[in-house]
DOSE-757943 format. One line per 2 residues: number of its first residue (from 1); their letters; for each residue x, y, z of N, C-alpha, C, O. Coordinates in steps of 0.2 Angstrom, whole numbers, plus 5000, padded with zeros to 4 digits. Example, Ala and Ser with C-alpha at 12.3 -4.5 7.8 and 13.67 -1.06 7.14 Angstrom:
! DOSE-757943
1 = AS = 5066,4972,5039,5062,4978,5039,5066,4984,5039,5071,4983,5042; 5064,4989,5035,5068,4995,5036,5064,5000,5039,5067,5006,5040 $
END
This chain:
! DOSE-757943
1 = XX = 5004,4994,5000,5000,5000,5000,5004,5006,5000,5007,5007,5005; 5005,5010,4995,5009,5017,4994,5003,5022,4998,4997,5022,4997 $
3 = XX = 5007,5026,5001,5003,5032,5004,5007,5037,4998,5012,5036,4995; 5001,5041,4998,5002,5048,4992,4999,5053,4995,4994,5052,4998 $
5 = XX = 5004,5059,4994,5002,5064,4997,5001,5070,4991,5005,5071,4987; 4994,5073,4992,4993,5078,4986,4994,5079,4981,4991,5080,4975 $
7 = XX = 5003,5080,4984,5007,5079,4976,5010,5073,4974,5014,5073,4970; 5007,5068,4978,5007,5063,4974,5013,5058,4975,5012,5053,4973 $
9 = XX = 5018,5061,4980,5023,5059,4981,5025,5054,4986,5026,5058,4991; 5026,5050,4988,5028,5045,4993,5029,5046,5001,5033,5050,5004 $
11 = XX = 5026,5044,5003,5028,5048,5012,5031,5042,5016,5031,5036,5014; 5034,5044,5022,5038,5038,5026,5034,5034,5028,5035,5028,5025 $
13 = XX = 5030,5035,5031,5026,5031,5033,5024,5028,5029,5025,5022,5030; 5021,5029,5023,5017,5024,5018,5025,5018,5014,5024,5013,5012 $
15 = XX = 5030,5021,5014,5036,5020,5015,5038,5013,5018,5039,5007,5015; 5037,5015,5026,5037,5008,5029,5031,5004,5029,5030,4998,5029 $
17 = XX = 5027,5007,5030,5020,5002,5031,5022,4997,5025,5022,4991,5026; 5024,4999,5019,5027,4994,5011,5031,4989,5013,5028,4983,5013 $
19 = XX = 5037,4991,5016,5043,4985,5018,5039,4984,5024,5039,4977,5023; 5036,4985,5029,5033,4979,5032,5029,4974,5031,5028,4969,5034 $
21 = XX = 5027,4974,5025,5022,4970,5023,5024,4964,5020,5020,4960,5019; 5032,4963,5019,5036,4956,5017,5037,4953,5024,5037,4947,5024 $
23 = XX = 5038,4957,5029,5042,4950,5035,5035,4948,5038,5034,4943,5041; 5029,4954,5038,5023,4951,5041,5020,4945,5036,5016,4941,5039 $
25 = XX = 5023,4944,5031,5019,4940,5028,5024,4932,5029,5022,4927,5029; 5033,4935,5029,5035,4928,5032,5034,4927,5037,5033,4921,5038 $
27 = XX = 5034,4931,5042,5032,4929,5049,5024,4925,5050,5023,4922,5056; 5020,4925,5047,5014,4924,5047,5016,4917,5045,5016,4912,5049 $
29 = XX = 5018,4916,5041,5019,4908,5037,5024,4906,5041,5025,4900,5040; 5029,4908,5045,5032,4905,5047,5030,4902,5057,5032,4898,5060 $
31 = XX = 5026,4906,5058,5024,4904,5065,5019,4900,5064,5016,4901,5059; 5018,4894,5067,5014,4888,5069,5009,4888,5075,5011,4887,5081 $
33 = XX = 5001,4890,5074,4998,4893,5078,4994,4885,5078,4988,4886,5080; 4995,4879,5076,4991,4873,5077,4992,4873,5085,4987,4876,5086 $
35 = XX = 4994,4872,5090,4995,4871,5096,4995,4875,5100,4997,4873,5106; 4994,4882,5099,4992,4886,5103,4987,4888,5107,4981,4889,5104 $
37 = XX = 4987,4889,5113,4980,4890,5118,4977,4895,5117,4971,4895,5118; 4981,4901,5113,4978,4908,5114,4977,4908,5106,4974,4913,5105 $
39 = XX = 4978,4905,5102,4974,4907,5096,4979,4911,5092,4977,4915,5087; 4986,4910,5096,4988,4917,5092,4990,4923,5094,4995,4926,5092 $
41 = XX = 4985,4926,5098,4987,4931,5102,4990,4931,5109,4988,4929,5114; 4998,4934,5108,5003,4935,5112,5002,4936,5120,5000,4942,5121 $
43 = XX = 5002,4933,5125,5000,4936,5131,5009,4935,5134,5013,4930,5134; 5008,4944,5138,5016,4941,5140,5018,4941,5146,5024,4942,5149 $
45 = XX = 5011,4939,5150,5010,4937,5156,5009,4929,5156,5007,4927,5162; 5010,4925,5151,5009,4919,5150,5016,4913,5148,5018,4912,5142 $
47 = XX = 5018,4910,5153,5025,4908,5153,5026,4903,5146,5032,4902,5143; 5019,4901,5144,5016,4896,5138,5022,4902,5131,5027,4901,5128 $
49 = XX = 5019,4909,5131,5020,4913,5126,5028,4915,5126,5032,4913,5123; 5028,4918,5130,5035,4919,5133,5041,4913,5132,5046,4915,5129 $
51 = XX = 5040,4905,5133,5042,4901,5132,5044,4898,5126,5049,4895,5124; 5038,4900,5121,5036,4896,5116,5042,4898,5109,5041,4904,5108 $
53 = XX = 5045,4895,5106,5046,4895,5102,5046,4899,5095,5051,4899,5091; 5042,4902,5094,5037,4908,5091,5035,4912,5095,5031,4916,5093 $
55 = XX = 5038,4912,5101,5035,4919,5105,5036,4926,5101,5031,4929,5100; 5044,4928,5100,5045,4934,5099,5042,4933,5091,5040,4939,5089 $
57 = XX = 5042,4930,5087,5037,4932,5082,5032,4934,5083,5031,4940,5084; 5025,4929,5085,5021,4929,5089,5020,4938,5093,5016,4942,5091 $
59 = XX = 5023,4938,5097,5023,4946,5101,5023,4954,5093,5021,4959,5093; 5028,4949,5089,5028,4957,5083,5023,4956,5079,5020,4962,5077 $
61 = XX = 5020,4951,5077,5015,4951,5073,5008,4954,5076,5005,4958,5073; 5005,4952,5085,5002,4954,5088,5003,4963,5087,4998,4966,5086 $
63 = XX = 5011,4967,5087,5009,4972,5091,5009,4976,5082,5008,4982,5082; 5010,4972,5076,5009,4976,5069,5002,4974,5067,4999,4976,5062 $
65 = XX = 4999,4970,5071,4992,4970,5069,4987,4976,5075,4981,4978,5074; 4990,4978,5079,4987,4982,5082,4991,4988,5085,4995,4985,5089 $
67 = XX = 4991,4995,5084,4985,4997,5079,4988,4995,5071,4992,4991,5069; 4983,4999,5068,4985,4998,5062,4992,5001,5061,4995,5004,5066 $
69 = XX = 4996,5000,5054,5001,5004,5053,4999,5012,5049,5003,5015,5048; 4992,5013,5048,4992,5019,5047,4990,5024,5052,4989,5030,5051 $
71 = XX = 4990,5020,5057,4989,5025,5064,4996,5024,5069,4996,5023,5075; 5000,5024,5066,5006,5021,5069,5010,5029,5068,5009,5034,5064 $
73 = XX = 5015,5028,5072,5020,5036,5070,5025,5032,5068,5025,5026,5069; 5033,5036,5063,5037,5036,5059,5040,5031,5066,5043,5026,5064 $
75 = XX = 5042,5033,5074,5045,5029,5075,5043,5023,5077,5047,5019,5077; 5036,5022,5079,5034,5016,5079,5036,5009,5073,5037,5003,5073 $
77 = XX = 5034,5013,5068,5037,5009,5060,5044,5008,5060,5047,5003,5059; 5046,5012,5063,5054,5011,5062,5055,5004,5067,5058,4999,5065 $
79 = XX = 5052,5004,5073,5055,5000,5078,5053,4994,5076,5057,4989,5077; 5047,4994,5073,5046,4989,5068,5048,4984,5062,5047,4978,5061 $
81 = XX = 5050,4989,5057,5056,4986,5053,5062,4986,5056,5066,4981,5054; 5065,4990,5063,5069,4986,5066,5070,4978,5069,5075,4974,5069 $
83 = XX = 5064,4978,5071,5063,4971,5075,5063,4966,5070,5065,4961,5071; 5059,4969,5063,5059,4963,5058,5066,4960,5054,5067,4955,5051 $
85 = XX = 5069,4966,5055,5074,4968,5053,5079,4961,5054,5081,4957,5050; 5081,4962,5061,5082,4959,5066,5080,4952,5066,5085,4948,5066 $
87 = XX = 5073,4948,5066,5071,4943,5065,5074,4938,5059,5075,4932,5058; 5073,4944,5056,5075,4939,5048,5082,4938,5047,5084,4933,5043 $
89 = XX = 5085,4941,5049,5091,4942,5047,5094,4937,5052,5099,4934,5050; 5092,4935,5058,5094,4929,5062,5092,4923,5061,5094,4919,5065 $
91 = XX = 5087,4923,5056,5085,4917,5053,5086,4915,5046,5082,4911,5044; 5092,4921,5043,5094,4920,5035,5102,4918,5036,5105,4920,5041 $
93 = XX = 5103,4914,5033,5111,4913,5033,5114,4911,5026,5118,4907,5025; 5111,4916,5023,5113,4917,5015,5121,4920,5014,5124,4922,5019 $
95 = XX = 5123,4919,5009,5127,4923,5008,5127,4929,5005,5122,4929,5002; 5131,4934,5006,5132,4941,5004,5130,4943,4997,5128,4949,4995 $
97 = XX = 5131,4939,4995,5130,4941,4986,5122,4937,4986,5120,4938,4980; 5116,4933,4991,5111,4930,4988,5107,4937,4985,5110,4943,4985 $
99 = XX = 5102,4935,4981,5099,4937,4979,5092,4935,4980,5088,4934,4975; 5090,4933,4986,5083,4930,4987,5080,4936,4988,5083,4941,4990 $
101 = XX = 5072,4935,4988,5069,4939,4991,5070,4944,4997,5069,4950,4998; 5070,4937,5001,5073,4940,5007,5078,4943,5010,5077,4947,5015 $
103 = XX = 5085,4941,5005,5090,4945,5009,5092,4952,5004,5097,4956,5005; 5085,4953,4996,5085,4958,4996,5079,4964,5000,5078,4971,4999 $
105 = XX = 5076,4961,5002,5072,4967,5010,5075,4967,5012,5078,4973,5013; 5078,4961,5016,5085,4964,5020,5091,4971,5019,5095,4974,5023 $
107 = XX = 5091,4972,5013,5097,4978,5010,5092,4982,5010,5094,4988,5011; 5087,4981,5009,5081,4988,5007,5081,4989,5016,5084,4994,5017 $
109 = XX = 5081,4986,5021,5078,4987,5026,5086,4990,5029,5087,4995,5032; 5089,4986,5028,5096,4991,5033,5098,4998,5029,5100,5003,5032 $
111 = XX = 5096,4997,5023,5098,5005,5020,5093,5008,5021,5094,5011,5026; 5086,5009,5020,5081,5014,5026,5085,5015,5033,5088,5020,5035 $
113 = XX = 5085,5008,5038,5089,5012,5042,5094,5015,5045,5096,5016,5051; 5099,5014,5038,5103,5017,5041,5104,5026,5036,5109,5029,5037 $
115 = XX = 5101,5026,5034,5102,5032,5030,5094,5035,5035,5091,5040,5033; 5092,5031,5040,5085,5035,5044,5092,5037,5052,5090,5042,5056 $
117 = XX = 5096,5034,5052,5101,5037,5059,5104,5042,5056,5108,5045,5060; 5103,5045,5049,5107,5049,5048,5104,5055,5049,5108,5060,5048 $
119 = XX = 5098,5056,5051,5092,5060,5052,5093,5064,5057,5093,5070,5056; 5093,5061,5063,5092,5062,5071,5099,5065,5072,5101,5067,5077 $
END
């Protein structure tokens, strides 16, 4: 989903809310919600979730489906594509020249944030 503004032109947020939509979707496919008691929904008062396996997926997926990402601020997306960031990248063990889908989000995603530290 691109956000357009007036003139037409790309905004950050709509930005991330874009690159979020590939690791939600690996993430989605990659957690296993057959044996789970909450259905899915992260409780982190629950040593089952906390415990599990898929928890810290489980917990980003819970906290990018709510709110929406268009009610979200730039750094909340941010800490989100951080996180995802992060996840995927600890579960890729490609080499530097792949060319998969994923490890090229990956280069999409460290170069947003690292040309977004250049901001602050």
């Amino acid at each position: 989903m691109t956000t357009l503004t007036p003139t037409f032109s790309r905004t950050i947020t709509g930005h991330l809310s874009e690159l979020l939509e590939f690791p939600r979707l690996l993430i989605e496919r990659d957690v296993d919600f057959t044996y789970c008691n909450f259905a899915g929904q992260f409780d982190e008062n629950s040593t089952n979730c906390t415990n599990c396996e898929f928890g810290e997926a489980c917990l980003w997926l819970n906290q990018e489906r709510r709110p929406s990402t268009d009610a979200c601020s730039v750094e909340q997306l941010v800490d989100a594509l951080q996180t995802a960031e992060e996840y995927l990248r600890t579960r890729t063990s490609h080499s530097r020249s792949c060319n998969c889908e994923t490890c090229s989000w990956l280069r999409e995603a460290r170069h947003f944030l690292h040309t977004r530290s250049h901001w602050t």
